[in-house]
VOPAGU-2260 file (C-alpha; in pm, 1 decimal, decimal comma):
REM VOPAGU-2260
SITE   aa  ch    i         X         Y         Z
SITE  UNK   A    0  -11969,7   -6563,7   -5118,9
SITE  UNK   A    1  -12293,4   -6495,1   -5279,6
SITE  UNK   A    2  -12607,4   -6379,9   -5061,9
SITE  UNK   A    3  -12836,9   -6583,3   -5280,2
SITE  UNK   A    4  -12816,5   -6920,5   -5474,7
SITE  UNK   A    5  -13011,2   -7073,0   -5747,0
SITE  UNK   A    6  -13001,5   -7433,4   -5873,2
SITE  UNK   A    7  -13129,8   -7515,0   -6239,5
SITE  UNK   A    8  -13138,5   -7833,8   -6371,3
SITE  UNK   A    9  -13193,4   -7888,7   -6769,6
SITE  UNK   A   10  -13121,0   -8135,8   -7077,8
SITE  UNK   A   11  -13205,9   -8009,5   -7393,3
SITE  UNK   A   12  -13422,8   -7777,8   -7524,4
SITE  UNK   A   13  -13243,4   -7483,2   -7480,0
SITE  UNK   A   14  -13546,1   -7217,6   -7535,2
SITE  UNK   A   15  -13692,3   -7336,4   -7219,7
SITE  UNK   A   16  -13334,5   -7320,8   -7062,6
SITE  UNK   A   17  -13289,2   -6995,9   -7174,4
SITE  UNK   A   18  -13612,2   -6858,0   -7073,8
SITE  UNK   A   19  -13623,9   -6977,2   -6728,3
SITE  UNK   A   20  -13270,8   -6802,4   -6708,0
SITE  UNK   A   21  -13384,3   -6491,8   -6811,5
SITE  UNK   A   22  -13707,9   -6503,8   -6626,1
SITE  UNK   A   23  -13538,8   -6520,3   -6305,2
SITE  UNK   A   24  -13301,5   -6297,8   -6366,5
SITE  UNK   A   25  -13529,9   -6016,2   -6465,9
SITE  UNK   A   26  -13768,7   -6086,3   -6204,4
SITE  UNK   A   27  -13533,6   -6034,0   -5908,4
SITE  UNK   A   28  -13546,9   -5708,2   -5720,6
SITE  UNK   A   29  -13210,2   -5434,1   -5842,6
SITE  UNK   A   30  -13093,8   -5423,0   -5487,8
SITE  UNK   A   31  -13026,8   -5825,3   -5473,5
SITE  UNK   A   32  -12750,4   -5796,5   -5701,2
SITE  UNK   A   33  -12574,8   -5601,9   -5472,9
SITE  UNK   A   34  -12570,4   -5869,2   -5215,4
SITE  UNK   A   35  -12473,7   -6129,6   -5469,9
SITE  UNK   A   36  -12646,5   -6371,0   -5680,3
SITE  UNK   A   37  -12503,0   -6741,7   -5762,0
SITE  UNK   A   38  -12716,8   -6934,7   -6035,9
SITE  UNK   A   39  -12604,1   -7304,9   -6071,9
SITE  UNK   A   40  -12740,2   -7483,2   -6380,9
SITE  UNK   A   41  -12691,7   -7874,0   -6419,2
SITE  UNK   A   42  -12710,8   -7990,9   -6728,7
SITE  UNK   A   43  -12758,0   -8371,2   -6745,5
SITE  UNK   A   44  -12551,3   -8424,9   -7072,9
SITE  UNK   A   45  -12799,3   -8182,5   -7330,7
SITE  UNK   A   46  -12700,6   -8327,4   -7679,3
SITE  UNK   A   47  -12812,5   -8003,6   -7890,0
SITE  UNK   A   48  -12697,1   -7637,0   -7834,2
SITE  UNK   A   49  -12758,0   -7600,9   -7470,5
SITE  UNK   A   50  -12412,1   -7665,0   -7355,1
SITE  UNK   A   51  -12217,6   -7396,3   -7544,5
SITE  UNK   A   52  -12524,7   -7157,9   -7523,6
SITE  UNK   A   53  -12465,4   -7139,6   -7188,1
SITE  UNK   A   54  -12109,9   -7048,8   -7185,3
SITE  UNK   A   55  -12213,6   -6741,8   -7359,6
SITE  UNK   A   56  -12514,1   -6660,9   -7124,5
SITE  UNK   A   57  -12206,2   -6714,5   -6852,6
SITE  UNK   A   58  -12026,3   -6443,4   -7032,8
SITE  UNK   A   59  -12343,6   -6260,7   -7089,6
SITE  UNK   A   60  -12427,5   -6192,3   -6760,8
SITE  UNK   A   61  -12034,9   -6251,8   -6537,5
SITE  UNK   A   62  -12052,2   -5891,5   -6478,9
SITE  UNK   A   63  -12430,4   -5906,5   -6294,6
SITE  UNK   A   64  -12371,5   -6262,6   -6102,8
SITE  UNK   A   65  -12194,8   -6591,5   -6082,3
SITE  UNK   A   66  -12288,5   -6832,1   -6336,6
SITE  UNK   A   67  -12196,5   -7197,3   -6280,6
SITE  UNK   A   68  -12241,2   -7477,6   -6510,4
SITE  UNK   A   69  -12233,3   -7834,8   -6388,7
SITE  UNK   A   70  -12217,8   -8038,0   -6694,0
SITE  UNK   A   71  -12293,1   -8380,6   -6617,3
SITE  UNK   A   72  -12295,6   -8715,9   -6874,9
SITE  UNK   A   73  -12626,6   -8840,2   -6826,4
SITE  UNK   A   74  -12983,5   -8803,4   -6641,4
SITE  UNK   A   75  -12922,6   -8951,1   -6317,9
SITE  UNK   A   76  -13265,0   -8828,5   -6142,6
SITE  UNK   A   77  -13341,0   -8482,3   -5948,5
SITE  UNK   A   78  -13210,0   -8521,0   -5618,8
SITE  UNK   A   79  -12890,6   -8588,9   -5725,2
SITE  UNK   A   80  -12908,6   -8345,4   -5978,7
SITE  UNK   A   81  -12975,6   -8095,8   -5692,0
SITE  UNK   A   82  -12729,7   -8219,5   -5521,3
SITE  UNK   A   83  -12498,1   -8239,4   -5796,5
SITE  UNK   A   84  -12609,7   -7832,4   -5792,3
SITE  UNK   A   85  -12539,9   -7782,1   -5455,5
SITE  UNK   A   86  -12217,4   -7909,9   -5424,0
SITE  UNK   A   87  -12089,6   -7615,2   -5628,9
């Protein structure tokens, strides 16, 4: 079980997606991936690339932490979204 989790929410717009990925994950200190990182990213039903750009940033990074994707059909507000997150 991972040491630390992460919940992301997102729906289109993928750029942004992508670079608050990447942000975090360069921003965290070496040693935490040792202990074991979980990232959680709900996506409330993105209609352009987001979906299937991050299945590859899932296989981009499976060796470094656990990427999960919550895809979900529509926006259904953020506290269920978080919820939604934290479930998984």
């Amino acid at each position: 079980m991972p040491y630390y989790s992460f919940v992301l929410l997102c729906f289109n717009k993928w750029n942004l997606t992508k670079q608050a990925i990447t942000t975090l994950i360069e921003s965290l200190n070496p040693s935490y991936f040792e202990w074991g990182i979980e990232l959680i990213i709900v996506n409330y039903g993105s209609v352009d690339e987001t979906k299937f750009s991050l299945i590859k940033m899932e296989r981009k990074y499976k060796d470094k932490l656990q990427m999960k994707t919550v895809h979900l059909d529509e926006i259904i507000g953020y506290p269920v979204g978080i919820n939604s997150g934290l479930e998984h």
